[in-house]
C-alpha positions in Angstrom: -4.4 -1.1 6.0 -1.9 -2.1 3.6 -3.8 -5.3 2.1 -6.6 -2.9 1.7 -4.5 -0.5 0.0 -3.3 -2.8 -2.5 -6.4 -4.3 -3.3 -8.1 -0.5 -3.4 -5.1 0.2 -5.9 -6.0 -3.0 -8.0 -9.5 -2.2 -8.2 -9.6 1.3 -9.1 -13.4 1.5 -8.2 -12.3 3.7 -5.1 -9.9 6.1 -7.1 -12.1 7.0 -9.5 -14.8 7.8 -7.0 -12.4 10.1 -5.3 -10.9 11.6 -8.7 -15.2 12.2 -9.6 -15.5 14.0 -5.8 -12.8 16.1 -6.6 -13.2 17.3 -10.3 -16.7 18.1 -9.0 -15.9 20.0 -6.0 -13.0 21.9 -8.0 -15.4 22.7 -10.5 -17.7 23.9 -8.2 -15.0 26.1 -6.8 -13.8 26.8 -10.1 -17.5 27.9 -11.4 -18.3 30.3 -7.9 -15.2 31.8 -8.0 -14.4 30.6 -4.3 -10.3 30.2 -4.2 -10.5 29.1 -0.7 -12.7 26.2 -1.6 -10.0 25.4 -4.1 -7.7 25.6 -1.9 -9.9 23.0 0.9 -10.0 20.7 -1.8 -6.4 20.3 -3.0 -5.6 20.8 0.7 -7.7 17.5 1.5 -6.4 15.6 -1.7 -3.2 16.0 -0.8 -3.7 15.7 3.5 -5.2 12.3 2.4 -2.5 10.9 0.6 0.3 12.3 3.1 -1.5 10.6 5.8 -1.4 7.4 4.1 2.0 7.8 3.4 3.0 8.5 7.4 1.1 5.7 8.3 3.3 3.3 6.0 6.3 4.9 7.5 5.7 4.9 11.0 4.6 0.8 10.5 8.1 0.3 8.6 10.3 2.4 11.3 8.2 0.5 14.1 9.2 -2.9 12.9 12.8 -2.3 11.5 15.8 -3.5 13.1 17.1 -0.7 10.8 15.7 2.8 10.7 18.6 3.5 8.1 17.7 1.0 5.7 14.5 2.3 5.9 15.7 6.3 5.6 18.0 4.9 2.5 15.0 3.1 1.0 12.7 6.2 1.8 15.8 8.4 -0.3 16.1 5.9 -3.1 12.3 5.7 -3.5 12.2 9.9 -3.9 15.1 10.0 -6.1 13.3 7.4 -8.9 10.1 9.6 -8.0 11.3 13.1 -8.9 13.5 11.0 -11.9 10.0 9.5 -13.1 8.7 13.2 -12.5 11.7 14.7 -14.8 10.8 12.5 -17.6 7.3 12.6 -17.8 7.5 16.7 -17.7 10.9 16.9 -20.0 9.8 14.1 -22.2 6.6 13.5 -22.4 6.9 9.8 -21.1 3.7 8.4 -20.3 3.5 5.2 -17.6 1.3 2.1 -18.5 -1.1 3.1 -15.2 -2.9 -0.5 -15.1 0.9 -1.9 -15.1 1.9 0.3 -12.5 -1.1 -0.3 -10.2 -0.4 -4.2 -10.5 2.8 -3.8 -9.5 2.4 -1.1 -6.9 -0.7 -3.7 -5.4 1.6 -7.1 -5.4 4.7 -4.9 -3.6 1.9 -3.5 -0.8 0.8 -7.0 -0.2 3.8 -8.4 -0.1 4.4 -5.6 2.7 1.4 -6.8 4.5 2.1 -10.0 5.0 5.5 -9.0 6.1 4.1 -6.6 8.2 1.5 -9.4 9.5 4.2 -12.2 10.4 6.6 -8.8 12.1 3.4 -8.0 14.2 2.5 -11.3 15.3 6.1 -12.1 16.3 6.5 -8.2 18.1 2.5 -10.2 19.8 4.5 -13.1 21.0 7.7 -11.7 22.3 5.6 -9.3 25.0 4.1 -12.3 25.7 0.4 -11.4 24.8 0.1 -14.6 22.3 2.1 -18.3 23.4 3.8 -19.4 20.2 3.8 -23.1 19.0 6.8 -23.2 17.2 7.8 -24.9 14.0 11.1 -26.3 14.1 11.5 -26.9 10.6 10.9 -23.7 9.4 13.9 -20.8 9.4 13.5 -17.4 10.7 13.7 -14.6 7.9 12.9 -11.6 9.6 13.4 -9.7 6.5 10.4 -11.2 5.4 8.7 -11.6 8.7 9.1 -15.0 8.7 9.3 -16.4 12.0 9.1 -20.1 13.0 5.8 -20.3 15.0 2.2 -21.2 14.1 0.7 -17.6 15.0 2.9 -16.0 12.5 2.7 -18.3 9.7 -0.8 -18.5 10.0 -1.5 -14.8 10.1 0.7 -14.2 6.9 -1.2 -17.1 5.4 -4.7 -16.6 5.7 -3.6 -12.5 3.8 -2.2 -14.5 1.3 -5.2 -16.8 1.2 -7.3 -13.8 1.3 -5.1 -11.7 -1.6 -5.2 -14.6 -3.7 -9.0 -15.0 -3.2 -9.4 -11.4 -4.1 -7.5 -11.3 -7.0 -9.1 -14.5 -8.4 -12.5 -12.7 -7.6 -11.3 -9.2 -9.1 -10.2 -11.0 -12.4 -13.5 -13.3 -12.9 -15.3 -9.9 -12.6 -13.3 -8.2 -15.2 -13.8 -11.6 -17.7 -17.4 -11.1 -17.2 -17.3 -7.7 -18.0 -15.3 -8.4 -21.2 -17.4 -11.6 -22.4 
């Protein structure tokens, strides 16, 4: 879910689908003088992304050794939120969006590889996968890292696919510009 969600972040093409649904079902609402389909619609624009964000949460707490780090993190993240909020309605700041999307997409695939090696490892503890294990290579569990072939090669084949997507994503935008 989150190496989708990166990649649907990068792209854009998704976004601006949803952004088109939206303006046309709020004008819609707008234009017949229905509130409550107003209301549906920013209802479902923001149940959608609330969901989203649970779903990231409850994958974090699940496969934390530290549901603290994870509240302070959750904290820290709000407070630059409503700080980025504050400026953009007191000053007028405006955020480079492509920049911020970039960004936004690298730090959610990092998370999903992460995510992949912690769920692979969680696979092999209850003993539903036999590890091979690489005695070369340190456990990070900060990182997901884990010294086993199932884990390694789970993480590597997202990066192997991210990397493949991105090189895809960026031909298509050369051709675009040529």
């Amino acid at each position: 879910f989150l190496f989708y969600t990166g990649f649907w972040l990068l792209s854009q093409t998704e976004r601006m689908q949803w952004n088109r649904f939206i303006k046309h079902k709020t004008t819609l609402a707008l234009t017949n003088g229905r509130l409550w389909g107003l209301f549906s619609i920013s209802f479902i624009a923001v149940y959608r992304e609330a969901v989203e964000t649970i779903l990231f949460y409850v994958a974090l707490y699940s496969t934390s050794s530290s549901p603290l780090l994870v509240s302070s993190g959750f904290l820290f993240g709000c407070l630059v939120l409503i700080s980025i909020c504050w400026c953009i309605v007191r000053y007028n700041v405006r955020i480079p969006i492509k920049q911020f999307f970039l960004i936004t997409s690298c730090l959610m695939l990092t998370l999903a590889v992460i995510l992949a090696g912690k769920s692979i490892h969680e696979l092999v503890e209850a003993g539903y996968i036999e590890a091979s294990p690489i005695s070369w290579v340190p456990a990070i569990e900060v990182l997901g890292l884990y010294p086993s072939k199932e884990t390694i090669g789970a993480q590597l084949v997202l990066v192997i696919i991210g990397g493949g997507l991105a090189w895809y994503l960026l031909r298509k935008k050369n051709r675009k510009i040529a």
